[in-house]
DONU-158632 format. One record per residue (C-alpha): residue in one letter; y, x, z. Coordinates in steps of 0.05 Angstrom, whole numbers, padded with zeros to 5 digits, always signed. Example, Ala and Ser with C-alpha at 12.3 -4.5 7.8 and 13.67 -1.06 7.14 Angstrom:
2
a-00090+00246+00156 s-00021+00273+00143 
***
This chain:
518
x-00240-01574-01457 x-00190-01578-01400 x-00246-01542-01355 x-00252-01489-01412 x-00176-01478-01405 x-00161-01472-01333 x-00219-01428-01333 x-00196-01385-01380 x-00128-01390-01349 x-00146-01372-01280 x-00188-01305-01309 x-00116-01285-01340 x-00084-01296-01278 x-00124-01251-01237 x-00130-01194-01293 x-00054-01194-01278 x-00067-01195-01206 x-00119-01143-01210 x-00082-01094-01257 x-00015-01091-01218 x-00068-01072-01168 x-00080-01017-01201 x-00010-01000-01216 x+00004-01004-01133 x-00058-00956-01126 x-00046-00905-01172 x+00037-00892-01146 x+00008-00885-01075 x-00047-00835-01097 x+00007-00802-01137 x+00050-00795-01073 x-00006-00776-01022 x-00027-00728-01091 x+00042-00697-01091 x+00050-00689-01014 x-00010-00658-01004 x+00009-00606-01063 x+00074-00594-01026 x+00031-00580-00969 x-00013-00535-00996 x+00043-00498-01033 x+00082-00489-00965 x+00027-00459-00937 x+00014-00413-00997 x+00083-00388-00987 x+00069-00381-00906 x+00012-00344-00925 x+00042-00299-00971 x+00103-00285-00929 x+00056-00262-00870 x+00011-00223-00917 x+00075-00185-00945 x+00099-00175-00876 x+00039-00150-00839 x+00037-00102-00910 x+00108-00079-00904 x+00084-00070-00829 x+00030-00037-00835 x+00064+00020-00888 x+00124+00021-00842 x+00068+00045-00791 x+00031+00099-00850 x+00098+00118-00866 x+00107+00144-00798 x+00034+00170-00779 x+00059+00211-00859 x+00123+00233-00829 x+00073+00264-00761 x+00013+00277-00810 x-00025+00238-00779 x-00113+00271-00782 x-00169+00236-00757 x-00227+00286-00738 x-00282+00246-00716 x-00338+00246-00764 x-00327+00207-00830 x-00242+00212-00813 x-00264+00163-00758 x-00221+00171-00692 x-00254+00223-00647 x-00276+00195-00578 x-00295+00245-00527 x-00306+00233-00447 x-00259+00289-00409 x-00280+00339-00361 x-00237+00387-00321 x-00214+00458-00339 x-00175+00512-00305 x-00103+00519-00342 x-00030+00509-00322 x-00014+00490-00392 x-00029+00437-00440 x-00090+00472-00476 x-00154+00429-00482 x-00219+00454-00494 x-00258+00417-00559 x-00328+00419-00578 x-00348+00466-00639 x-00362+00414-00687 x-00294+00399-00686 x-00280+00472-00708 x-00323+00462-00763 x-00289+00395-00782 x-00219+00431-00786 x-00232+00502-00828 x-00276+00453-00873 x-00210+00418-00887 x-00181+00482-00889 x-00218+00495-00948 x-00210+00446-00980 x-00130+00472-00983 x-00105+00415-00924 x-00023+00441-00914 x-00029+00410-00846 x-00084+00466-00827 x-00064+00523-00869 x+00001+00570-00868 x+00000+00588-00795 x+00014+00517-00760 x-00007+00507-00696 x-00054+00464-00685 x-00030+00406-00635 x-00064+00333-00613 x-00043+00266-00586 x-00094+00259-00532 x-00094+00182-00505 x-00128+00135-00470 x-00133+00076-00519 x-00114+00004-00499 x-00177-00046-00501 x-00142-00105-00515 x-00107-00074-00567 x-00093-00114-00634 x-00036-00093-00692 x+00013-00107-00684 x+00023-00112-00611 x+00104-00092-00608 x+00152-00138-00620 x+00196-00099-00651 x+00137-00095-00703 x+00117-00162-00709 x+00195-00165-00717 x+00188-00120-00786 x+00205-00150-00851 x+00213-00131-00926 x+00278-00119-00951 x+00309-00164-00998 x+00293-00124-01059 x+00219-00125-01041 x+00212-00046-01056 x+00172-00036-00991 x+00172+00030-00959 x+00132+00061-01012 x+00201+00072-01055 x+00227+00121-01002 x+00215+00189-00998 x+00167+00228-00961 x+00196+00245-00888 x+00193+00319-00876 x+00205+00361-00817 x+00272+00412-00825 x+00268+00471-00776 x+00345+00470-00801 x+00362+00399-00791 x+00416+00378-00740 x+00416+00299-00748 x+00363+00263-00720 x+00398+00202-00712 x+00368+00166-00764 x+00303+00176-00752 x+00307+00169-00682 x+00334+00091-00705 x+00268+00083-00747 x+00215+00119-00709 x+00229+00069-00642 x+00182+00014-00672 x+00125+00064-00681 x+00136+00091-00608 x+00133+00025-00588 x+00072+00005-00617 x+00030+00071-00603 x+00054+00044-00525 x+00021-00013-00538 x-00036+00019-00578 x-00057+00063-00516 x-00048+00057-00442 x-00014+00128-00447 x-00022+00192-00484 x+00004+00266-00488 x+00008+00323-00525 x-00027+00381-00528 x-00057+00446-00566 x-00123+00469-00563 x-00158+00538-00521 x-00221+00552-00547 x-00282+00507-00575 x-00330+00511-00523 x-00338+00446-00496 x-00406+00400-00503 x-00412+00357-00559 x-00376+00290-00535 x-00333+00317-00487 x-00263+00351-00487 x-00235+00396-00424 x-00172+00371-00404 x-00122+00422-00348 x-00090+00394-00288 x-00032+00382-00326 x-00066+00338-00382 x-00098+00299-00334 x-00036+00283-00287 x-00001+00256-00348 x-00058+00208-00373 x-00072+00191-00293 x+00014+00182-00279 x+00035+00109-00285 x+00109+00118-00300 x+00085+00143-00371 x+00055+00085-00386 x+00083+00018-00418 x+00090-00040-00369 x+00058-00087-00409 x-00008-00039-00391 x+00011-00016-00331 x-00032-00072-00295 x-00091-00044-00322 x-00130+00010-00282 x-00153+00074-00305 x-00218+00099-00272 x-00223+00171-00241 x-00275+00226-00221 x-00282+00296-00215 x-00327+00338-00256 x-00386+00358-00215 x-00419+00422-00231 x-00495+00383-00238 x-00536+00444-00204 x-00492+00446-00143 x-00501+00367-00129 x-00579+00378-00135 x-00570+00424-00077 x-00523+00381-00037 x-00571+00327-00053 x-00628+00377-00031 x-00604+00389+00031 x-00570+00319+00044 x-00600+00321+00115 x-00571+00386+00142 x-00489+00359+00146 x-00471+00442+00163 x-00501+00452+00095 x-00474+00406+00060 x-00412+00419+00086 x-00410+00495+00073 x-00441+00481+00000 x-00390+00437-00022 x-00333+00487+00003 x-00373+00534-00049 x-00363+00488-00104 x-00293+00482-00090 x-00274+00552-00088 x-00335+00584-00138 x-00333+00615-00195 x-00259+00642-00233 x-00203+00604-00260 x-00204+00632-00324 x-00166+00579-00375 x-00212+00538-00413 x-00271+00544-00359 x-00297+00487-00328 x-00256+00468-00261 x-00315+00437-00220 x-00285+00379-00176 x-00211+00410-00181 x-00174+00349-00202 x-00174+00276-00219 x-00184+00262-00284 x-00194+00192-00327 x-00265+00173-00331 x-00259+00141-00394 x-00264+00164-00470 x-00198+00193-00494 x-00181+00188-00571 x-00163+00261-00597 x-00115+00259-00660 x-00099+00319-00695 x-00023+00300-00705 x+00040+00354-00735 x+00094+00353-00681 x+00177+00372-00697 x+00195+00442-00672 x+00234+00435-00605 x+00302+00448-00605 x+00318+00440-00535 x+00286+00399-00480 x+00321+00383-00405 x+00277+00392-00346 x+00292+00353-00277 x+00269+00389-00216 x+00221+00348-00168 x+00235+00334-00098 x+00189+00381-00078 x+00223+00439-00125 x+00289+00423-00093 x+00270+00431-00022 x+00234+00496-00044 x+00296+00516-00066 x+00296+00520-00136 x+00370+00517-00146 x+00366+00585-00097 x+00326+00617-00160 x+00368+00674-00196 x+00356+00673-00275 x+00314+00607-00269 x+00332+00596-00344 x+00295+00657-00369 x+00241+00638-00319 x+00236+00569-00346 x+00237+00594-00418 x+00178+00650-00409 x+00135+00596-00372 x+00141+00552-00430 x+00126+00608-00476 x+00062+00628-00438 x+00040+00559-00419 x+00063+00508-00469 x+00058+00495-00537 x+00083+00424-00532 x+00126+00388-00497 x+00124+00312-00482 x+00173+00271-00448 x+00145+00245-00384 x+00106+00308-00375 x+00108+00360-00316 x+00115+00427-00323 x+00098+00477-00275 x+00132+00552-00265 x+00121+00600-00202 x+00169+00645-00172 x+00151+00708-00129 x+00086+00656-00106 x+00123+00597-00098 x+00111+00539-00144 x+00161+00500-00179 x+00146+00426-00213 x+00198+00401-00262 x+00203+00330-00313 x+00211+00333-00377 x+00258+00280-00388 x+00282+00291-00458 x+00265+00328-00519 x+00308+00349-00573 x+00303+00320-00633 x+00277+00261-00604 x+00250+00233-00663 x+00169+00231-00632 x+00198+00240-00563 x+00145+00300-00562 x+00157+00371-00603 x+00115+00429-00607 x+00154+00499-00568 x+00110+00549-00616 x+00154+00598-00668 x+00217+00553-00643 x+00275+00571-00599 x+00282+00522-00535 x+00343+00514-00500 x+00331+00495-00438 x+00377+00456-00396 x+00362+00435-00315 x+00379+00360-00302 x+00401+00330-00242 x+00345+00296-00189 x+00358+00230-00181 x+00380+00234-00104 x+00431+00285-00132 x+00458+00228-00171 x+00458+00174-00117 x+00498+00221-00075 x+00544+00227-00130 x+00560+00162-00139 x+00554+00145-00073 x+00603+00198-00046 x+00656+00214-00090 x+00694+00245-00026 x+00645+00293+00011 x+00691+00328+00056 x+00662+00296+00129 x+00698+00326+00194 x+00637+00325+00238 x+00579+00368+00241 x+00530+00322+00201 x+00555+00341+00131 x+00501+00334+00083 x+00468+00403+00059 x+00468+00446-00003 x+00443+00508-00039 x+00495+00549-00077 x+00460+00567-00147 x+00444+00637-00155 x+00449+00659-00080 x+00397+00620-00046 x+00451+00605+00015 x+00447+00542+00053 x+00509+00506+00076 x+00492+00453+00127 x+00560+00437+00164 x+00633+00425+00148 x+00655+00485+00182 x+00618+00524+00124 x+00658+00480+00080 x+00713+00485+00109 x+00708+00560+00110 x+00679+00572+00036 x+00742+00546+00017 x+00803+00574+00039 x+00867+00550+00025 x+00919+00514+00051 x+00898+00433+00053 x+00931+00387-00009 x+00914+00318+00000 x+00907+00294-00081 x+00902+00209-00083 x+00859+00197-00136 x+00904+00149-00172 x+00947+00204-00189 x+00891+00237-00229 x+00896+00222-00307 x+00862+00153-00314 x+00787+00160-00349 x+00786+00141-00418 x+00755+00066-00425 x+00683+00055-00416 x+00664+00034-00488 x+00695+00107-00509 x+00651+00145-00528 x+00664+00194-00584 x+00708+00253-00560 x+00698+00241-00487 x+00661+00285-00436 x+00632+00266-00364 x+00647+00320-00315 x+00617+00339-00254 x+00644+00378-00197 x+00597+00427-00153 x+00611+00446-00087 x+00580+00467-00020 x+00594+00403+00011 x+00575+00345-00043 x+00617+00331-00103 x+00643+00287-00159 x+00639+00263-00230 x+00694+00236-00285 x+00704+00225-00352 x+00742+00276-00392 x+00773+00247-00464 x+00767+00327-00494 x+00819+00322-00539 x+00881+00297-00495 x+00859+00321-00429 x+00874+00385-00398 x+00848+00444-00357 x+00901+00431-00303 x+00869+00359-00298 x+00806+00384-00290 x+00831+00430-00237 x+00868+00375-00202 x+00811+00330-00204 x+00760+00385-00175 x+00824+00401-00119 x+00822+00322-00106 x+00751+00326-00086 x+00759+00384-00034 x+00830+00371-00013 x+00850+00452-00026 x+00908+00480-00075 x+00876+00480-00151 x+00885+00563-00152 x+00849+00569-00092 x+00782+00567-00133 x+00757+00572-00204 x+00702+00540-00240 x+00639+00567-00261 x+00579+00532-00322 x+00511+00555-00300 x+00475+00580-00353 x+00505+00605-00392 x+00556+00623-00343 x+00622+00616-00366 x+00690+00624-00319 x+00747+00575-00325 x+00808+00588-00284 x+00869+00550-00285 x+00928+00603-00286 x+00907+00627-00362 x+00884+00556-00385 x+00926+00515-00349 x+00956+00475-00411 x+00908+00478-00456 x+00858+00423-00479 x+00781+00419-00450 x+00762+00424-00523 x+00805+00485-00541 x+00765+00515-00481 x+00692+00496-00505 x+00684+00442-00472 x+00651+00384-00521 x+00628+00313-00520 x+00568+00296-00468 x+00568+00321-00412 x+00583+00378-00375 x+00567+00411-00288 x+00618+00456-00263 x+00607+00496-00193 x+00670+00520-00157 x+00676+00586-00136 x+00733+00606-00080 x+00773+00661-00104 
***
């Protein structure tokens, strides 16, 4: 009996023992249970956030390729890849293959706005990037939703305004997309197309193409490590013969001067070893630019010392080469104009709007406006007081008359006067540097160098202008006038001595004035 009991006592004991056991197991498999369910759910919600914002990315991006009309016209609306080739042109016309013809008045047909109505037809022509991988900008990767969740696909459609004068806002939302196409390829252009003559797979690309795709300052310096090979097209019957006659060097020699200089340079022909050109596949898109509005053009070095700012009516020059040569315009490009044989390179440094940084210059009006080189502007800032009493003055055109003034005699001499010695602290002080609504910078042309201020347009006047242009030059303020280039506009002091640089026309930005001696 009492081994009965203690048996049956020690059983009860450890079904106690054994279920608090359980008890102990099941609140830690609970725990680890609802952890791991926290875990998963966090991650859920890590997923979802980056699948929303890579999709609120990736519309932000179709918004804009909307806003450009974006095309593919490789076959199946895949991107067209085609290996260049060289062509004669001084403008940005490519030459295209005919199936590519046959891909856009299909389209056409089929009632596409983008190729119907008289648009021109313009491409982004780029070299893509490799390594490439969306989204490879930050400031895409930094995209997120709005609050309210409503995407991108709540706004309107973005349309181009041949009217519109504020560009502001898009220019805000379009710097993302800019910034990701650098990223996308290791540089691109603009261009219109010539004829469609080319072989199947290849696309003709001018001098001027070419430069832009081969010219590392267009690129993004994330890619600008990354080389671009070159080559020149070579007309495949003429290297037969070199190779032919490989043993005679006289031969050779006089053979490849005939490939050099053969045949005409008729635009859209082929340009047999001309010019460098990428040998790689460029990506052709058929894209719809913004009309340009205006664009500023900075003369190269080279233009300067052939004395561009010599040229008489260089404005109307600039604006008929544009209209014969160019259809776009791209910021970072070079465009080319001659004068009585002479040739004359210029950058385009901006576009107006600058929504794309790149318009289109057909059925538009384009003011044109020259920029300053950049040794022009170092020699500004450098010498804000020009006049030199030796013989080693620096040198200078006068605009319009082709005259070179070397010394400060001529200086001296182009402006007569009696001498006024103005101290610059006398001048009216320059409004403060964060100011920048209502204000004006000002510079000051003359033989000898000259100077640059800031004008607040509503409160300064004419006889501070005057004084600051007589500070520069030491003379008497009506012993010379001042003169806008283009278009030229007089400003003398004795019948707008008190009144305000607005009241005159002068507005915000800036503003070049070249004294005259009267």
């Amino acid at each position: 009996m009492d081994f009965d009991a203690a048996a049956a006592r020690l059983a009860r004991d450890q079904s106690k023992v054994k279920g608090r056991r359980v008890v102990t197991l099941s609140d830690k498999a609970k725990k680890q249970a609802e952890f791991q369910k926290k875990q998963q759910e966090r991650l859920r919600v890590e997923r979802d956030r980056k699948r929303q914002n890579e999709q609120y990315q990736r519309q932000y991006m179709h918004q804009c390729e909307r806003t450009l009309q974006e095309k593919a016209i490789g076959p199946a609306r895949s991107s067209l890849l085609l290996q260049p080739t060289s062509i004669h042109g001084d403008g940005d016309k490519i030459a295209l293959p005919p199936s590519v013809l046959e891909t856009l008045t299909s389209s056409a047909r089929e009632g596409d706005d983008m190729l119907v109505g008289g648009n021109p037809w313009t491409f982004r022509i780029g070299i893509p990037n490799p390594d490439y991988s969306f989204p490879a900008s930050p400031l895409i990767q930094n995209l997120i939703p709005p609050k309210n969740d409503a995407g991108l696909d709540a706004k309107e459609h973005d349309t181009f305004s041949d009217d519109s004068d504020d560009e502001e806002h898009d220019d805000n939302g379009k710097e993302a997309y800019l910034d990701e196409l650098a990223h996308k390829y290791l540089v691109y252009t603009h261009g219109t197309v010539v004829e469609f003559t080319q072989e199947e797979g290849h696309v003709g690309v001018p001098k001027h193409i070419a430069a832009a795709l081969l010219d590392k300052k267009n690129r993004h310096e994330n890619v600008r490590h990354i080389e671009i090979p070159t080559t020149r097209t070579v007309d495949p019957a003429a290297k037969s013969m070199v190779e032919r006659m490989e043993n005679d060097n006289d031969n050779v020699a006089m053979t490849e001067a005939t490939i050099a200089t053969d045949g005409e340079c008729t635009p859209g022909h082929l340009a047999w070893g001309a010019f460098d050109i990428p040998n790689i596949q460029l990506e052709i898109t058929m894209v719809k630019l913004p009309k340009g509005r205006g664009c500023t053009l900075t003369p190269t070095q080279e233009a300067v010392r052939n004395n561009f700012y010599g040229l008489k009516d260089v404005k109307m020059v600039l604006e008929q080469s544009l209209i014969r040569t160019r259809a776009t315009l791209s910021a970072g490009d070079v465009v080319s104009t001659w004068h009585r044989g002479v040739r004359f390179d210029l950058d385009v440094s901006k576009v107006i709007p600058t929504t794309f940084r790149a318009v289109t210059c057909i059925n538009t009006d384009i003011e044109v406006d020259i920029g300053e080189t950049e040794s022009k502007t170092k020699e500004n800032h450098t010498n804000p007081q020009p006049h030199q009493d030796n013989n080693e003055a620096s040198s200078g055109f006068r605009l319009g008359t082709g005259t070179a003034l070397s010394s400060s005699s001529t200086t001296t001499a182009s402006l007569p006067g009696p001498l006024k010695t103005i101290p610059l602290e006398s001048l009216l002080p320059e409004p403060p540097v964060e100011q920048e609504e209502g204000v004006c910078t000002v510079q000051i042309r003359h033989s000898g160098g000259g100077g640059k201020r800031r004008f607040a347009i509503h409160s300064a006047r004419v006889k501070d202008l005057f004084a600051f242009a007589a500070a520069i030059v030491n003379q008497n303020e009506d012993s010379f006038r001042l003169v806008t280039r283009f278009p030229r506009r007089l400003l003398n002091i004795v019948d707008a001595r008190d009144k305000t640089l607005a009241e005159v026309g002068i507005q915000q930005g800036q503003e070049m004035f070249l004294m005259e001696n009267l």
